[in-house]
C-alpha positions in Angstrom: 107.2 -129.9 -51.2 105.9 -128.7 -54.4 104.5 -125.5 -53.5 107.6 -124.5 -51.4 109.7 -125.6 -54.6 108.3 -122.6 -56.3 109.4 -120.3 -53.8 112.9 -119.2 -53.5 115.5 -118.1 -50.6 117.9 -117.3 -52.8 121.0 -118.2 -51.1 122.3 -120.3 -47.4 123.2 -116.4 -46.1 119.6 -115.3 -47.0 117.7 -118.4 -45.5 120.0 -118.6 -42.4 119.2 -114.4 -41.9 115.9 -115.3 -42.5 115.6 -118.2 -40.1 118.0 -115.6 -37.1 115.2 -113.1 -38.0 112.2 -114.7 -37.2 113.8 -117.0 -34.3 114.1 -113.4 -32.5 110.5 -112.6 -33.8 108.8 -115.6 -32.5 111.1 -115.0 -29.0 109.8 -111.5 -28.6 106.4 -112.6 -29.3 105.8 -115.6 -27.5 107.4 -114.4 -24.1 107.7 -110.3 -24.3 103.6 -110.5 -24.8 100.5 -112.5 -24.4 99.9 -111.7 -28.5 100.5 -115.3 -29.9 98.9 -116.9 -27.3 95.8 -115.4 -27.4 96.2 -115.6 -31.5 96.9 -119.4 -31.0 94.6 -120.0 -28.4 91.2 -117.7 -29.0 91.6 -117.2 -32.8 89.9 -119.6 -35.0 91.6 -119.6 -38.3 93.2 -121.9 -41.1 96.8 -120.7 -39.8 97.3 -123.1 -37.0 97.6 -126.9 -36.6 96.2 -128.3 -33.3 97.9 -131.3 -31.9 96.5 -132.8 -29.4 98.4 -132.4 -26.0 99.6 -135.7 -24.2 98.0 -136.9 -21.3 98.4 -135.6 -17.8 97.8 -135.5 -14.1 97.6 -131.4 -14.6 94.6 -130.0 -16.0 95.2 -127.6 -18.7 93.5 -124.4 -19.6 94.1 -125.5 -23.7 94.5 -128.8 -24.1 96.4 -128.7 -27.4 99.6 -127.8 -28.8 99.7 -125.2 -31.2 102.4 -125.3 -34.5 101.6 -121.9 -36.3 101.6 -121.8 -40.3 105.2 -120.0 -40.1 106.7 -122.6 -37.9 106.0 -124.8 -40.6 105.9 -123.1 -44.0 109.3 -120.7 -43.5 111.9 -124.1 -42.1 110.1 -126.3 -45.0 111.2 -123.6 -47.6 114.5 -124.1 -45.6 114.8 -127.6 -45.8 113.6 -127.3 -49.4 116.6 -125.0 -50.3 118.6 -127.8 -49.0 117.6 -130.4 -51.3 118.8 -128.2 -53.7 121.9 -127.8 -52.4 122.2 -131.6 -52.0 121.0 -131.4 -55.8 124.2 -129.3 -57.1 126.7 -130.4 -54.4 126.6 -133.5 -54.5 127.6 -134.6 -50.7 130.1 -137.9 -50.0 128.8 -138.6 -46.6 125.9 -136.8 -45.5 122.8 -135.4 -47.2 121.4 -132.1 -46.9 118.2 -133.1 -47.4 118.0 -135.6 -45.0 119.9 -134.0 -41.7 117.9 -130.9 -42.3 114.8 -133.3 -42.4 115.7 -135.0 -39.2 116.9 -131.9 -37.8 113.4 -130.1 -38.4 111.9 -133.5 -36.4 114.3 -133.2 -33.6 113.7 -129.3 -33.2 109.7 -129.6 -33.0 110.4 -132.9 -30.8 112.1 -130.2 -28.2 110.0 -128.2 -28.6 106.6 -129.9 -28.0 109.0 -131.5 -25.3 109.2 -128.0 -23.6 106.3 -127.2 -24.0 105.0 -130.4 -22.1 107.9 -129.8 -19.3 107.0 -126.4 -18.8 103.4 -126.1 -19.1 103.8 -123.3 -21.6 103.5 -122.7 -24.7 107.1 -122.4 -26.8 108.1 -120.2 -30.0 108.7 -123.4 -32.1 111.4 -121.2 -34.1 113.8 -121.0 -30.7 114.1 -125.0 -31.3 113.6 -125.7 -35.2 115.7 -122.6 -36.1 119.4 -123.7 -34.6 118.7 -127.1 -34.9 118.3 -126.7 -39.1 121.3 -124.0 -39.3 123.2 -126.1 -37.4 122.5 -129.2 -38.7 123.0 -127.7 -42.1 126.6 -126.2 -41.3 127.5 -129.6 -39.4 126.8 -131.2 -42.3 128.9 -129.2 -44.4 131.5 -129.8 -42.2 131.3 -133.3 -42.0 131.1 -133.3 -46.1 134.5 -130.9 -46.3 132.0 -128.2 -47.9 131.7 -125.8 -45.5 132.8 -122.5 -47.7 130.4 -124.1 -51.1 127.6 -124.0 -48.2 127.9 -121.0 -46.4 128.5 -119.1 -50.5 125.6 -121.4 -52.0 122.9 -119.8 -54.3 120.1 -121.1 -56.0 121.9 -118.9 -58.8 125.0 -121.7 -58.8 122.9 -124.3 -59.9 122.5 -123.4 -63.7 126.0 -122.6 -63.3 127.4 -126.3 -62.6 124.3 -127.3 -65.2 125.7 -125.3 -68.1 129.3 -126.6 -67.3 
């Protein structure tokens, strides 16, 4: 969490651009061409984690599921941003933090879900992507801070300091 502290999204509308980005990226990529699976499957290099795949009647041609460095590095600086937010906010009911925490758990749950279902590999970004945006703006909903949410930047917070 340190290292993504020193990195900054700026602003909810960036991060969630961001996030809408790269969730079409990793779509293309992962099922418009054989590019990422042959990256995650042939290349040997510190930008993958290997989890080992559960066990099953079906042989497999890779017995592993992959979680690239950008399914993991881009949502953290996400979730990240929304510790902040929970930082200058201040939230009655729900944290930021937290549902966006859970919310990352539950979107690479589905995924390595699908990926088991399907005997395919998944772009992790189609699950942890809507499940962090949405968590996020359900959140803000649920805390009567939707508008403080959706306008939130980093910017704010020296703002409510200096106040």
């Amino acid at each position: 969490m340190v290292s993504l502290g020193a990195i900054s999204l700026g602003s909810f509308q960036t991060g969630a651009i961001l996030l809408a980005g790269l969730f079409c990226y990793d779509i293309f990529w992962v099922f418009g061409t054989d590019v990422m699976m042959t990256v995650a499957t042939k290349v040997e290099a510190p930008i993958k984690f290997l989890y080992t795949a559960p066990p099953s009647d079906t042989p497999k041609d890779y017995p592993f599921s992959v979680l690239g460095l950008g399914d993991v590095v881009i949502p953290g600086l996400f979730v990240r941003f929304m510790a902040k937010v929970d930082e200058v906010l201040q939230p009655k009911n729900l944290s930021y933090f937290t549902t966006a925490t859970f919310a990352y758990g539950a979107g690479l749950a589905a995924c390595f879900g699908a990926n088991e279902m399907f005997q395919n590999g998944q772009p992790a970004l189609l699950y942890l992507d809507p499940s962090l945006v949405g968590s996020a703006l359900a959140c803000a909903a649920v805390n009567n801070q939707l508008s403080e949410v959706w306008e939130f930047e980093e910017s704010s917070e020296e703002k409510v300091e200096e106040a």
